[in-house]
Structure formats: C-alpha cells, structure tokens
C-alpha distance (Angstrom), angle and dihedral (degrees) to the residues before:
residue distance angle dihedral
X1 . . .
X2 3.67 . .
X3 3.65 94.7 .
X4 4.25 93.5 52.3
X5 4.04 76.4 51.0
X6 3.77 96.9 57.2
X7 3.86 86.2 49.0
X8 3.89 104.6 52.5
X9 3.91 100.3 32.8
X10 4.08 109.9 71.5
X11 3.47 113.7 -86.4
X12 4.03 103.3 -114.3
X13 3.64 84.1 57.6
X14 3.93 99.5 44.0
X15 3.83 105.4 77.0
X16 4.38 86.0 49.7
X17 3.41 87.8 63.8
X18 4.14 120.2 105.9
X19 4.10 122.6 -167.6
X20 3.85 124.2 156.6
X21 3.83 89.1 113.8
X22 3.49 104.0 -47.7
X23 3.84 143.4 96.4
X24 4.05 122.0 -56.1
X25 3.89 104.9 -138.1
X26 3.70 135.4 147.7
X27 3.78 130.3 -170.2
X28 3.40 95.1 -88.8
X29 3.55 98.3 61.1
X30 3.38 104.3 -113.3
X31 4.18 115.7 128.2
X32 3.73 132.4 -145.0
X33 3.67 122.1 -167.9
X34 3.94 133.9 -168.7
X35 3.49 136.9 -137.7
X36 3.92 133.7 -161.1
X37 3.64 93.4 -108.4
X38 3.69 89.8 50.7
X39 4.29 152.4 -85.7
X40 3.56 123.4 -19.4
X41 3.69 111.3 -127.0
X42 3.74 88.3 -149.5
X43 4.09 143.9 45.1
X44 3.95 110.6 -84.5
X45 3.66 100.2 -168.0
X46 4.02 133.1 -2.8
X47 3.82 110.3 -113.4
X48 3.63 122.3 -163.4
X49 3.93 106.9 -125.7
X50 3.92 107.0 -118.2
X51 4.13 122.1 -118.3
X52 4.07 90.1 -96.2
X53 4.12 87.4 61.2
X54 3.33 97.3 49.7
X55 3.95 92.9 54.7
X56 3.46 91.3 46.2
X57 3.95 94.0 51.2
X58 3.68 90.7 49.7
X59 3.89 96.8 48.0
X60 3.86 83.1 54.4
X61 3.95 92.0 49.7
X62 3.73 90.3 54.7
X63 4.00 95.5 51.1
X64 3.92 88.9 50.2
X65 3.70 89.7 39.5
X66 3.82 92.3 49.5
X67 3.92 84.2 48.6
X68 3.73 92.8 58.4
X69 3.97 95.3 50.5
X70 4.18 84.2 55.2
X71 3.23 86.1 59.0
X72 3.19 102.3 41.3
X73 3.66 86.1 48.8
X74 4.00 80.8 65.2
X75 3.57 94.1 58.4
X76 4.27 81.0 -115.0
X77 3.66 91.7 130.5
X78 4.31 91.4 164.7
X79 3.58 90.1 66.2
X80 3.75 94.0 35.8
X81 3.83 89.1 55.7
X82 4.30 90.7 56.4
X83 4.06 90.8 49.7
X84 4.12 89.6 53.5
X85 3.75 89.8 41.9
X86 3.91 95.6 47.5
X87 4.09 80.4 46.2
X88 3.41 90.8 62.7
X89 3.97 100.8 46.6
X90 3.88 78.1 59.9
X91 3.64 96.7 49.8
X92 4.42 114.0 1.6
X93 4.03 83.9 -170.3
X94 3.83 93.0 54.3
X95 4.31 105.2 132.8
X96 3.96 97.9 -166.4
X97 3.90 93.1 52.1
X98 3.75 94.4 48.6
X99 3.98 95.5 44.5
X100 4.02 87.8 46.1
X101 3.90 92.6 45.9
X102 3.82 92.8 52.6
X103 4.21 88.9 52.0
X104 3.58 85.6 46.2
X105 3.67 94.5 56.4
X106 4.10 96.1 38.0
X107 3.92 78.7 57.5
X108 3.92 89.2 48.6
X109 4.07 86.0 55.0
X110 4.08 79.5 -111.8
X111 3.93 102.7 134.6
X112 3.50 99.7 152.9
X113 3.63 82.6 54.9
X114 3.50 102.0 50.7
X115 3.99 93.5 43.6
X116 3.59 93.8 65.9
X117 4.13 92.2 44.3
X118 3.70 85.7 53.4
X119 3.38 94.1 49.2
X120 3.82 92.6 48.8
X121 4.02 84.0 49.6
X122 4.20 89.1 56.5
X123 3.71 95.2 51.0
X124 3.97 92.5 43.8
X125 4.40 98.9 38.2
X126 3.99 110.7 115.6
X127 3.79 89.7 -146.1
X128 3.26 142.9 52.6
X129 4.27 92.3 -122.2
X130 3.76 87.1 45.2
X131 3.98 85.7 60.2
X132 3.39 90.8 34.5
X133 3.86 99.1 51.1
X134 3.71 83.0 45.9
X135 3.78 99.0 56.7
X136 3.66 91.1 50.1
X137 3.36 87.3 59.8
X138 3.96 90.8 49.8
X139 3.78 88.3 50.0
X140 4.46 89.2 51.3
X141 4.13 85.5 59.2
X142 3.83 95.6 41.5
X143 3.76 86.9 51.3
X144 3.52 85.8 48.3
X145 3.53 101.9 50.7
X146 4.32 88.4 41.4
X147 3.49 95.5 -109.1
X148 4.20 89.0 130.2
X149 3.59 94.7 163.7
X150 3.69 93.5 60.6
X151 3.76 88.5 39.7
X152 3.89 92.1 51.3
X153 4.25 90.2 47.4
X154 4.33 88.2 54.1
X155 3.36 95.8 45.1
X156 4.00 92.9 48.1
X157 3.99 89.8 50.5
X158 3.91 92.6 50.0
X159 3.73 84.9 46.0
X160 4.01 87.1 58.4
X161 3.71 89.2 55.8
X162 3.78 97.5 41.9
X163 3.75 110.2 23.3
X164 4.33 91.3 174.7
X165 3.68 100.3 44.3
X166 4.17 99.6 114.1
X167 3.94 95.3 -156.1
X168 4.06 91.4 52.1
X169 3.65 77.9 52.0
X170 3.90 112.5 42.0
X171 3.78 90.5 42.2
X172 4.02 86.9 49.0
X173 3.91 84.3 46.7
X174 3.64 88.3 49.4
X175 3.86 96.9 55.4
X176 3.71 92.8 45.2
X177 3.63 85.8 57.4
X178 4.11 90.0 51.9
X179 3.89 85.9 50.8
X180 3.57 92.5 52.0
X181 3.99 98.4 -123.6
X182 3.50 88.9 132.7
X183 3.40 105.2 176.8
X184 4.04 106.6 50.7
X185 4.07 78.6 54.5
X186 3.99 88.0 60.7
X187 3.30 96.2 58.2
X188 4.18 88.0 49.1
X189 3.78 88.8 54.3
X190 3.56 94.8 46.8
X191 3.94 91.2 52.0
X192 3.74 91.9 50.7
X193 3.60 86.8 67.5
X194 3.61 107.6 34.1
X195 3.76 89.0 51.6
X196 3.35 91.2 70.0
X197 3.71 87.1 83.3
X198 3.84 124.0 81.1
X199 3.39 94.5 -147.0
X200 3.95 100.3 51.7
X201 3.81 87.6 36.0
X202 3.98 90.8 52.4
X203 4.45 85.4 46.1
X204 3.59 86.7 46.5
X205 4.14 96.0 51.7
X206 3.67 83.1 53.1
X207 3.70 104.4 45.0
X208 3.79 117.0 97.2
X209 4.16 126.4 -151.0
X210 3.41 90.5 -92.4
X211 3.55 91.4 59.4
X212 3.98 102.0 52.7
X213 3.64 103.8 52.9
X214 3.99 85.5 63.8
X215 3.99 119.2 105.3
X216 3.11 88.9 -134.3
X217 4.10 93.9 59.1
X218 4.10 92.0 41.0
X219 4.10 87.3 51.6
X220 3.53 93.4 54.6
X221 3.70 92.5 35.2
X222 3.88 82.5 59.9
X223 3.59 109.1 47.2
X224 3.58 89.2 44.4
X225 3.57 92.4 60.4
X226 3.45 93.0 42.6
X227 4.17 88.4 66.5
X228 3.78 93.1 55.0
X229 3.69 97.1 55.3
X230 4.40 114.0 97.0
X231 3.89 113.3 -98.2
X232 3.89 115.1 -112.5
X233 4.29 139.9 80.3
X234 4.12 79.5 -38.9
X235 3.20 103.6 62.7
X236 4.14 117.7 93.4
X237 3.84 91.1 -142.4
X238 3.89 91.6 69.1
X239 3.95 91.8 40.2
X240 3.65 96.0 92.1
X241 4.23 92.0 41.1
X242 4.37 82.5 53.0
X243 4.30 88.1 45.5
X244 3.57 89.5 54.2
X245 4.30 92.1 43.6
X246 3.47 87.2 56.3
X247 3.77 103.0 47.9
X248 4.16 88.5 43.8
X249 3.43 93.0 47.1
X250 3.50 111.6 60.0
X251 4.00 92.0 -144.6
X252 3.47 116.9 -157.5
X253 3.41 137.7 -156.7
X254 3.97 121.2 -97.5
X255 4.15 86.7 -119.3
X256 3.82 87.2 65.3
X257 3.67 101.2 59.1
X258 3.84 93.5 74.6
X259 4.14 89.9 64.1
X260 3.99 86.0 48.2
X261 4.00 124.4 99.6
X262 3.75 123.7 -121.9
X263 3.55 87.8 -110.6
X264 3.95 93.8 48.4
X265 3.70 95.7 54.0
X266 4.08 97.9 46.1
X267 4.14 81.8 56.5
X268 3.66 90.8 50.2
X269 3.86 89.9 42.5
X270 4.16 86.6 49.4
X271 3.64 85.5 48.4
X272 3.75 101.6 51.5
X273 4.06 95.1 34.0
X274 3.95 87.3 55.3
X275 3.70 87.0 73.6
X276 3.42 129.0 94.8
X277 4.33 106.4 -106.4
X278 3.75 92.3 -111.7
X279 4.42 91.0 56.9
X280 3.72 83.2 56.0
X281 3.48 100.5 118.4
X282 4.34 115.8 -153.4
X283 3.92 82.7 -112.2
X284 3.36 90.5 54.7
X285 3.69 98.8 47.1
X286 4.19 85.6 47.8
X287 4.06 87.1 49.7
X288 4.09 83.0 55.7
X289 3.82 97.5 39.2
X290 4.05 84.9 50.5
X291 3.57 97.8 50.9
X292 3.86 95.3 46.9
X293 3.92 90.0 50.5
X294 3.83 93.9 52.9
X295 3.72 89.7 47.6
X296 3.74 91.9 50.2
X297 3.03 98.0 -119.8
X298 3.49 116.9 132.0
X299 3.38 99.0 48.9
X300 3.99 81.3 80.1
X301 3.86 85.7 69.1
X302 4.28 123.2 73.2
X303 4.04 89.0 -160.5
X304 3.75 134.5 133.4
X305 3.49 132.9 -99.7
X306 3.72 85.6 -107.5
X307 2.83 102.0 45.5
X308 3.89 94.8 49.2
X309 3.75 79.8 57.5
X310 3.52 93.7 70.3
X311 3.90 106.8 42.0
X312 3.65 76.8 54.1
X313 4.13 92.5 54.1
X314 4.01 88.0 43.2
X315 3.20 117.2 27.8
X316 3.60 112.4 117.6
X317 4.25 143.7 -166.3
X318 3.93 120.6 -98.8
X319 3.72 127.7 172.0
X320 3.86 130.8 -161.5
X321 3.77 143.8 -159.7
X322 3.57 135.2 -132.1
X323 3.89 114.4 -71.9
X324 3.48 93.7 7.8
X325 3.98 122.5 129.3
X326 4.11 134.3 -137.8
X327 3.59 92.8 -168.3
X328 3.78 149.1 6.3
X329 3.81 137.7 -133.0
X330 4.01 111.8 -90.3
X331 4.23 83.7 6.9
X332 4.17 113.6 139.4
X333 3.93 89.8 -115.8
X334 4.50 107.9 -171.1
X335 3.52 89.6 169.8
X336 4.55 125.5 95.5
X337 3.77 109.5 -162.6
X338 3.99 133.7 -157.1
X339 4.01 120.4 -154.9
X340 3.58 102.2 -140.2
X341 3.50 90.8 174.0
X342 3.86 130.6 -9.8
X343 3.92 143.2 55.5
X344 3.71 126.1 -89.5
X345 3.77 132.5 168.8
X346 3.73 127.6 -140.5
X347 3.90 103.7 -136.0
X348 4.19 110.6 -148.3
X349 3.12 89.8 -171.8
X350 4.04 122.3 15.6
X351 2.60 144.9 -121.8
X352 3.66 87.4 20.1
X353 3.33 132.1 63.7
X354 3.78 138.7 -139.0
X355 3.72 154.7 159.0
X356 3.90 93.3 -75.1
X357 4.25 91.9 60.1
X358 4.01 110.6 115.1
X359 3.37 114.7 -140.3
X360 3.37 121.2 -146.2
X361 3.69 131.0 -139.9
X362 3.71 140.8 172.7
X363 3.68 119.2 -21.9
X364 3.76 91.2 -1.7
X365 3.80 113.7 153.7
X366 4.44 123.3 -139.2
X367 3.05 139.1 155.5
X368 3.96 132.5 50.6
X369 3.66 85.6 2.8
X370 4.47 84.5 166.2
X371 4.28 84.8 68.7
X372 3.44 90.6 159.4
X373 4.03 93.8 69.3
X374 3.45 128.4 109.6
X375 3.71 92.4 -136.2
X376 3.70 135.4 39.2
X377 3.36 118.5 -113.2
X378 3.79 124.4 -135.5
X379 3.93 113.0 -91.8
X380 4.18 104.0 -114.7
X381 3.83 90.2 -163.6
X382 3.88 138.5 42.1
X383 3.90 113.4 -121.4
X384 3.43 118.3 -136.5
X385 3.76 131.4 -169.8
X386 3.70 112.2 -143.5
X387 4.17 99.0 179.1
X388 3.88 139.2 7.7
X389 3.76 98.6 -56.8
X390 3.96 133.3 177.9
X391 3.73 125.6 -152.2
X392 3.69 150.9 -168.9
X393 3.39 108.6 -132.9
X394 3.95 131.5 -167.7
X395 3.60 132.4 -177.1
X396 3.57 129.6 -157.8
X397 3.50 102.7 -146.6
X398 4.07 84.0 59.4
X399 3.84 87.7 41.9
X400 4.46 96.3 52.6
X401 4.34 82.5 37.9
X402 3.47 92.5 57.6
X403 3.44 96.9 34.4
X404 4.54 83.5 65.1
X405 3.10 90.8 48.6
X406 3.50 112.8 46.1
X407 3.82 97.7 36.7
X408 3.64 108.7 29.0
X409 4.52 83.6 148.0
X410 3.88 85.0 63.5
X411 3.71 92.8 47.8
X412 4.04 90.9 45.5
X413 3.89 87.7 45.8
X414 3.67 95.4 61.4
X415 3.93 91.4 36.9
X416 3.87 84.7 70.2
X417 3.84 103.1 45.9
X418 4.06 89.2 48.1
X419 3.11 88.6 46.5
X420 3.66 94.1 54.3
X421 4.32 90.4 52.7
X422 3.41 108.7 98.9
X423 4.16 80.4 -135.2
X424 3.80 92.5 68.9
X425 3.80 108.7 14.9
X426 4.22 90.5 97.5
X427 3.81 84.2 61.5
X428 3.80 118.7 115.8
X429 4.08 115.8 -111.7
X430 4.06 84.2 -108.8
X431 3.84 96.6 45.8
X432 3.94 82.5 46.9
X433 3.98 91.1 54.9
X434 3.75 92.2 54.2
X435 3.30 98.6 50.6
X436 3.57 101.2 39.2
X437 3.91 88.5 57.1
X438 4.19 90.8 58.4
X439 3.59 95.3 47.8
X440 4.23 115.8 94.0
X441 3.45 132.3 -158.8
X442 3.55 123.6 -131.1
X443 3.89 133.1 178.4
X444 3.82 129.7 -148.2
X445 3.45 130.6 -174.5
X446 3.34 130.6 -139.6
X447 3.58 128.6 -52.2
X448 3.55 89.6 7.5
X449 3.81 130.3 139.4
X450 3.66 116.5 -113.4
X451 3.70 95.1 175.0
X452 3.94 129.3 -4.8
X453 3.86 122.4 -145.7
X454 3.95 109.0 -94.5
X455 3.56 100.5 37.0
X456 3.28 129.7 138.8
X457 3.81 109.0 -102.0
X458 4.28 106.5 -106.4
X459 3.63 94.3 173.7
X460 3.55 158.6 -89.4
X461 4.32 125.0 -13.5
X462 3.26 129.9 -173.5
X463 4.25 121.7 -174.7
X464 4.11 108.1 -115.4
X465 4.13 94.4 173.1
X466 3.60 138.2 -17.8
X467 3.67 134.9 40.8
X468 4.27 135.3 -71.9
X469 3.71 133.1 167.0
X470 4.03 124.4 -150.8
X471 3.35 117.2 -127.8
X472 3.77 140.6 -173.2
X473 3.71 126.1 -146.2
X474 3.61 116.3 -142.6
X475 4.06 140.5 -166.5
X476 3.78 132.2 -148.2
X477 3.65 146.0 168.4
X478 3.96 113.1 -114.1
X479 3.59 126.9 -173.5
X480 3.55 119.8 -120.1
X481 3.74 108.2 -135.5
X482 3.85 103.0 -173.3
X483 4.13 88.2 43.2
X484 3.77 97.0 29.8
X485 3.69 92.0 -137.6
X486 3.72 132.9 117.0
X487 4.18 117.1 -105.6
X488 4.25 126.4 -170.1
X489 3.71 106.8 -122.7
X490 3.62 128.6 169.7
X491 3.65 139.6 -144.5
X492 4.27 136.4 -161.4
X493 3.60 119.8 -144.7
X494 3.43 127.3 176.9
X495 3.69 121.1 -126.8
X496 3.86 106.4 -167.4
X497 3.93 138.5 -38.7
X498 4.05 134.9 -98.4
X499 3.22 117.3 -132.9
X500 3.77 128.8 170.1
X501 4.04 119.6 -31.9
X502 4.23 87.2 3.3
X503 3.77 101.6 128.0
X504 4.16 131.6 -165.6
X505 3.90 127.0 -168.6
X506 3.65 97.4 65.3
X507 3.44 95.9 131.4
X508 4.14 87.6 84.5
X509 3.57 81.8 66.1
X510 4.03 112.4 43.6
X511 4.05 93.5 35.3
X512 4.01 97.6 22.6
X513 3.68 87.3 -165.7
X514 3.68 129.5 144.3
X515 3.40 101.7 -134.6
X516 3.77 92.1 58.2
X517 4.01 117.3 134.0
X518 3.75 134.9 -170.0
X519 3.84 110.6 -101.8
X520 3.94 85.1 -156.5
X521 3.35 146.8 41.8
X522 4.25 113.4 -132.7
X523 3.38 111.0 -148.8
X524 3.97 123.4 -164.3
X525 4.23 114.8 -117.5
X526 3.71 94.3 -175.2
X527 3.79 129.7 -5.4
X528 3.47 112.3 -51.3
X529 3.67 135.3 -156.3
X530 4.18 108.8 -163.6
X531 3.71 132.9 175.5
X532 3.61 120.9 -126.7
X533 3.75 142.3 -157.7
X534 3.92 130.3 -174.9
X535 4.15 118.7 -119.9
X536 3.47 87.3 -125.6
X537 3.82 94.6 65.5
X538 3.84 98.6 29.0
X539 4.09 80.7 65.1
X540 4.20 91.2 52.1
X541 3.98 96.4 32.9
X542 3.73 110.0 25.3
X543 3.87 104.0 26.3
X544 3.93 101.1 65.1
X545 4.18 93.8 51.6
X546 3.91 98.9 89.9
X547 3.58 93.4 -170.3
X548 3.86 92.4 59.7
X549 3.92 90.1 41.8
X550 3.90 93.0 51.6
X551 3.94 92.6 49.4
X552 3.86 85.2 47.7
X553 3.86 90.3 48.7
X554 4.17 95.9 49.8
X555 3.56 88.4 42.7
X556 4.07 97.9 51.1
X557 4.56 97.5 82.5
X558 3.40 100.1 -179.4
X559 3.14 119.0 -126.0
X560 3.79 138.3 -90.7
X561 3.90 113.1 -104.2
X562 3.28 121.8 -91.8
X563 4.39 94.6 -110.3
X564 3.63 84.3 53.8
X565 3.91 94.3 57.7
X566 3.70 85.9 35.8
X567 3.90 93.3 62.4
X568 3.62 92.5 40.8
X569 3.51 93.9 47.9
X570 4.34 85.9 58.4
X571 3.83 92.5 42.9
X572 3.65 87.6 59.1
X573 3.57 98.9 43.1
X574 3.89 94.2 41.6
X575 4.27 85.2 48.1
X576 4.20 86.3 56.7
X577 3.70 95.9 40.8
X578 4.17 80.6 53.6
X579 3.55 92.8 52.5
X580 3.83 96.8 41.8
X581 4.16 92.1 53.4
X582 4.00 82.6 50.3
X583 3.54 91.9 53.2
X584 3.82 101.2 50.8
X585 4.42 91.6 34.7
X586 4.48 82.2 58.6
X587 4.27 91.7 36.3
X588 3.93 80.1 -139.2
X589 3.67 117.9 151.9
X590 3.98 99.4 -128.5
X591 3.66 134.0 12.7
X592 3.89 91.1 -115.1
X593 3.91 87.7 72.4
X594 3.55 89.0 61.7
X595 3.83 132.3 78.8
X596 3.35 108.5 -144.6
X597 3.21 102.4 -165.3
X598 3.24 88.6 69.5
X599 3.51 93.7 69.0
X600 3.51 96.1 59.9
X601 4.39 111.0 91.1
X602 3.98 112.9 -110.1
X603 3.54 114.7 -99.9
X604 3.85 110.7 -131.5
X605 4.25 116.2 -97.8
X606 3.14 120.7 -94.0
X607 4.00 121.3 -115.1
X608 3.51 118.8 -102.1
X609 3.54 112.9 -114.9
X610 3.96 119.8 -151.1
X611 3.60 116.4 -146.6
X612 3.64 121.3 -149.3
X613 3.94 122.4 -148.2
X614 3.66 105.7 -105.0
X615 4.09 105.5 -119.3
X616 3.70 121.0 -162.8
X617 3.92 123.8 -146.9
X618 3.72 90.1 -114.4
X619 3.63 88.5 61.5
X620 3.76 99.8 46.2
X621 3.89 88.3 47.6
X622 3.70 85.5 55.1
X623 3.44 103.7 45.6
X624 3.93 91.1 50.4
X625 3.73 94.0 45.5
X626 3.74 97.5 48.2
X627 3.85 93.7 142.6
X628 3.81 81.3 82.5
X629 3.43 95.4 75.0
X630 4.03 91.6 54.8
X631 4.16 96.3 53.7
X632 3.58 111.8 122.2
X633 4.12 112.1 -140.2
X634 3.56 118.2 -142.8
C-alpha cells in the first residue's frame, strides 16, 4: 500500500507520507487517507498540522534558507533562488526566505520579482523592524524601477519605525529630491550628518513634532550638520571665504594669459599663491596650469593629472637672498622649486665650484623633480642662490596630504582593484590604504610608448583598462647582397599582451637595484589607463610583504633568448612570404581557397612489398610426412 502511495502522490511529497494504520499528513496540512481496496488519488479530509510539525517545517526552512544565502554569498543567485523557494514549500510564511529571495532577484535585475517577495516579507515580518527593514528594501526596487512615489511612501513608513537609521533616511532624502520637494529632503540630508553624533542623536530620540518645526531646532539642526561635513572647496563653511576670492581676484580665463606680460602674470601668480590652498578657486588653479604650460614648464614633470591638481592647490611663493641655500649635498630635500625670476647655481661639488655647475635660469625646474614618491630622495647637489630670486615652491608631503583629503573616492577606487589582484588581495584593509594612496594613474593613448627597452627601471605598473602588448627589440647581422657586405638591422617582436591587472616593472622589486633596465618595450593597443608606483616606494611598501614578492617571483618566466625569438621571428615571416607567393601563383583571393597541399610535388609510390607466411621446419616436416597423421597405435 505504501509503495502504490509513493508512486501516485508527487514525489517531493511521497517520502512525508506515514501509513501502517495511522493518519496521512504532511506539513502543509493537507491529509491523505487509505482504504483496503487501495490509495485515494485525492485529500479526504483537511487536518490541521499539530505544534510538533510546524517546528519541524520551520527548522527545515531555515537549513534551505541558510543554503540560499551561501549561495548567494557566491554571487550564484540561480541556485540561491531554488533553496529560498524549497524554504518556502516547507514553511509559505517563512520572513528570512522571502526578504533574501527579493535581494536575490534585485541582484538578478528582476524588480518586478523582488517587489512582490518583499511585499510577501511585510505582510508575514513578526516585528515592526522586520517590516520595516523590508519596506526599505521595497522602496530601493521602486526607486529602481522609477516608480519614486512608491519609493518615497516605503521609505517614509520605515522612517516611522526607525526615525535614526541614516540609510532609511538618505535614500528617503534622495527620492524627495527626484520628486522635486526640495526642501523636506534638506532637512533629511542635514540629519544624515548630524546623526552621527550621540549627543544630537540622543536630543533627537527625545524630541517630539512639536519640537522640530521650531527655528530654534532647524538652526541647531544646521550648524550641527555643518561640523560633520569633510573640510575642503565642498564644504559650505568656506563658500563665502571662495565668493569673496573670486570677486577680489579678478580671475581670468586661461585664454587670457597669452595677451598678458611676464611681469603681469608673476603678479597674478603672487596674487593667487598668497591664498591659502582651499581659496584656490578652479579658475585660479586653470590660470596657474595655463601659465606653467606656456612657459614650458611642465613638460619637465612625468606626473598625473591628479596629481598636477594638487601642486596646483599647494604650491606656494618663496623668496631668497644672495648666498643663501635651498638645499644641501646628501640633504633629504621633499620640496620641487620654480625660478620665476633670479639666478642660482647647482654646486656638484660644494663648496667649490667648477665647470660641471648648472646654472639655472628662468623657469628652470630642481629639486624633487620625482614628486610623486613616497620618499624623498637625497639631494645629489648643493643649491646655491647667486641673486635676489623668487620661487614656486611645492612640497610633497603637502602634495600626498592633500591628495587624502581631497580625493578620498580615488583612493577607495584603487583600494578595490588591488584588492582584487591576487598580488595584493592578502593585504590588510590598512596596508591596502597606504598603498593605494602612492599608486598614480596615468592614461595613454594609443600607439603610445609606455616604456621603451633600455630604460632605466622607474617602477612598478599594473594594467587598470585597455589593452598593451610586450615587445622585444632585437639586432642582427644581414648580408647585403647588392654590396656584399654585412649591415646591423633590427627587428620588434611581440612576446604576449597585457590585459587587465597584468603588471611589468617588477624587477624594482625582486632585484631593487639601480642599475635595473626594462627588457621590453610596452606598447599601448588601445587607450590605456595604468596604475603606477615609484621604485623608491615599491622597495619600502611592496618589498618587505613576502607573500606578494613570492607570487611576483613564480610569475616572472624569463624569457626566451633573444636567437630563439630571432629564429622564430624568420620561420614566421618565411611561412607568410610562402603563403603570399601561393596566393598570387593560384590568382585566388585568400589562402583558404587554396589547398596547399597541392602545392607541394608528389613524392614517388612506394613499392609494394609481398609478405610471405613465415613457415617453420616443424611444419614443412609435417606437411611432407602426412602419413603420420594416419598410423594406427596399438
């Protein structure tokens, strides 16, 4: 009986199912009976699953609902969508499965989906932060899908349950915004940040209605936000200071500095450089940039666009006497300087001087020319003022400073894609921070050189988008047919390509010498967008992580000699010139019209051989004597 049961009901519901005299029930609640002359295909009676049941059914739903958040964990949101359904077969009231299902679709791109499994979860939470937690989540898809309104009317009910959570608030800030009621959504932002302190939060909690629509409330509700947000151009307690700046000022545009004297743009640079970096107004900073690139000066400089941005922000005015020095011979110098007007010798060897002194003239760059390092490096000349001079002077310690605080996103950005190398991704959050901040993007467009073969190693690159092939340049003797002699001649062949997160320049790194060059040259396919890090601070950050090293050292092959490349490189080119002379001798279009085998001449048959049956003596002796076989024994 119990087997022709197993057979006709459906099979997830066949191995719940109990005979031997007693009551057919499932945890759903629906009942089977049997009879002596066999199943019923159909429910006799309804019976209410007992206490026991339920707990059992629910203790199932968790496993399979635990399940689908592993999966989900794995970004396998398919098979994480089966575990919270088979969850809720166990248990169609089950609050965890539902709220996980809907995430799992809004991952999916399903928000349809996951608006009616949220809903489902806000009619079935036990608590009034489980529903609200779940409407929030309602309101995220209905944002997504444009529906603001609906969006707006979630994230107000969650904000009834949960007045201080700042996400229920910022997202209902957000949708207010989208709706255009722009100044209830004020008031959200503002509370997003002055929440942040326990003592306004705990004033807040006990605050009634009454109390926040007072002037009183909404000025402190200001200024208290006001502390909260970061210092910098951003910030709406330096607003007025910049209005001012630019009024005073008299900015002008970067087209205008061409019809400018010399004279007239070093008072506007005083001017400007007077101010305190966080004045600096972006026309400003383009007034600066524009003067420096008519004076040709900045092509002295292999920096980044950031960080160009923040010399600009903090670079500063300095003026010297006669016989006065900036820096000393073997003296940790941080600082770049730019004569504006003035004379001042570099000494090679102090305090004498000779024929091999530079002297340097207007708009002449010294100094820690390699700004973008972590570290200093050690000044290999004395600098000597010969005459009333003026300067622009940068530091790099102001320069990496302002670069933390002003672009913290940039900093976070390249936390995530080191993290994601498998060179870097064993690296503490801290350690990650650290580096992160040293490393520079650059872009190249392309066809462009990133680094030639020869070079003195700078540092350490790693691929962030775009594509880039490595190639070798190699030399040969070829023989001169028409002059009979022998000529050097040189070939480039490429030996692989970068693609994302492949780096080059790791040699600063394993052999941390000075003499180091690049074997290759890397040349840019398509525009390319690399991050870079000196060889100066890949020796103090990189070089004492042995993990990192190791990876770096089983990943460096070295490469094949350059005879080896050499005959390859001929084999190839003599295979094409083959296929090219077969092309033009058929007139066909394309070498896949052609059989080439057919080009080959027909090597003669081979003679066919007869082989003859190997035949023993025993077998001759028998087949001669077969009179043997007839004698009759006795």
């Amino acid at each position: 009986m119990a087997h022709e049961l197993r057979d006709i009901l459906p099979r997830d519901l066949a191995p719940k199912i109990r005979v031997k005299g007693r009551d057919v029930a499932d945890p759903f609640g629906r009942g089977y009976a049997s009879r002596l002359d066999g199943p019923l295909l159909k429910p006799t009676m309804e019976i209410t699953p007992s206490i026991e049941q339920k707990k059992i059914a629910a203790k199932n739903a968790d496993y399979f609902c635990a399940r689908g958040f592993a999966m989900r964990a794995k970004e396998d949101y398919r098979s994480a969508l089966a575990e919270y359904t088979m969850a809720l077969r166990l248990d169609p009231k089950h609050f965890n499965s539902f709220i996980n299902r809907g995430v799992a679709w809004e991952k999916m791109d399903k928000c349809e989906n996951a608006v009616d499994d949220f809903t489902k979860a806000v009619e079935h939470g036990d608590s009034k932060a489980d529903k609200a937690y779940a409407r929030f989540n309602r309101g995220c898809c209905h944002a997504m899908l444009g529906n603001w309104e609906s969006a707006c009317d979630d994230f107000s009910k969650a904000l009834a349950v949960n007045p201080t959570n700042n996400h229920f608030r910022f997202n209902h800030a957000f949708a207010l915004r989208k709706l255009e009621r722009f100044d209830i959504a004020v008031e959200d932002y503002q509370l997003t940040r002055a929440l942040k302190n326990d003592d306004f939060r705990g004033y807040f909690e006990k605050t009634g209605v009454h109390v926040r629509n007072t002037l009183q409330y909404r000025k402190m509700l200001g200024d208290e936000a006001i502390k909260h947000v970061a210092p910098g151009p951003t910030n709406p307690l330096n607003m007025k200071a910049r209005r001012l700046s630019i009024v005073e000022g008299q900015v002008r545009e970067g087209s205008g500095v061409h019809s400018m004297t010399r004279e007239q743009q070093n008072e506007e640079l005083r001017y400007i450089l007077d101010k305190l970096p966080h004045q600096r107004t972006g026309d400003e900073l383009g007034f600066i940039k524009s003067v420096l690139e008519q004076r040709h000066i900045l092509k002295h400089l292999d920096i980044s666009a950031l960080t160009l941005l923040e010399i600009l922000r903090t670079m500063s005015i300095g003026k010297e006497d006669p016989r006065s020095y900036l820096y000393h011979q073997t003296q940790i110098n941080e600082k770049l300087y730019i004569l504006l007007d003035g004379k001042v010798t570099l000494l090679k060897d102090p305090p004498n001087t000779s024929v091999s002194d530079d002297k340097m003239e207007q708009d002449a760059v010294f100094g820690n020319v390699m700004i973008e390092n972590m570290c200093a490096p050690e000044a290999v000349e004395t600098a000597l003022v010969e005459e009333n001079s003026e300067f622009i002077v940068v530091s790099s310690k102001s320069v990496k400073d302002s670069i933390k605080s002003y672009h913290a996103d940039t900093i976070a950005e390249n936390i995530r894609f080191l993290s994601s190398s498998m060179l870097f991704r064993h690296w503490r959050k801290a350690q990650l921070h650290e580096l992160a901040s040293h490393f520079v993007i650059k872009t190249y467009d392309g066809n462009a050189t990133i680094v030639t073969q020869g070079d003195k190693v700078k540092g350490f690159w790693m691929m962030k988008s775009g594509q880039s092939s490595l190639a070798r340049t190699l030399q040969y003797t070829q023989h001169d047919e028409a002059s009979g002699q022998h000529a050097d001649a040189e070939v480039s062949v490429t030996l692989r390509d970068l693609w994302r997160r492949d780096w080059f320049g790791e040699d600063c790194i394993l052999e941390a010498t000075e003499g180091a060059e690049y074997r290759e040259s890397v040349i840019c396919s398509t525009p390319v967008e690399v991050i870079f890090l000196h060889a100066e601070d890949c020796v103090k950050l990189v070089a004492p992580n042995k993990v990192t090293v190791d990876l770096l050292r089983q990943a460096a092959s070295p490469p094949p000699p350059d005879y080896e490349l050499l005959d390859a490189y001929f084999a190839n080119a003599s295979w094409a010139n083959f296929k090219e002379q077969l092309q033009v001798s058929a007139q066909a279009t394309s070498i896949d019209n052609i059989n080439v085998l057919d080009k080959f001449p027909v090597l003669p048959k081979q003679p066919k051989i007869i082989e003859k049956p190997h035949r023993t003596k025993l077998h001759t002796f028998m087949k001669d004597h077969r009179e043997f076989l007839t004698i009759q024994r006795s």
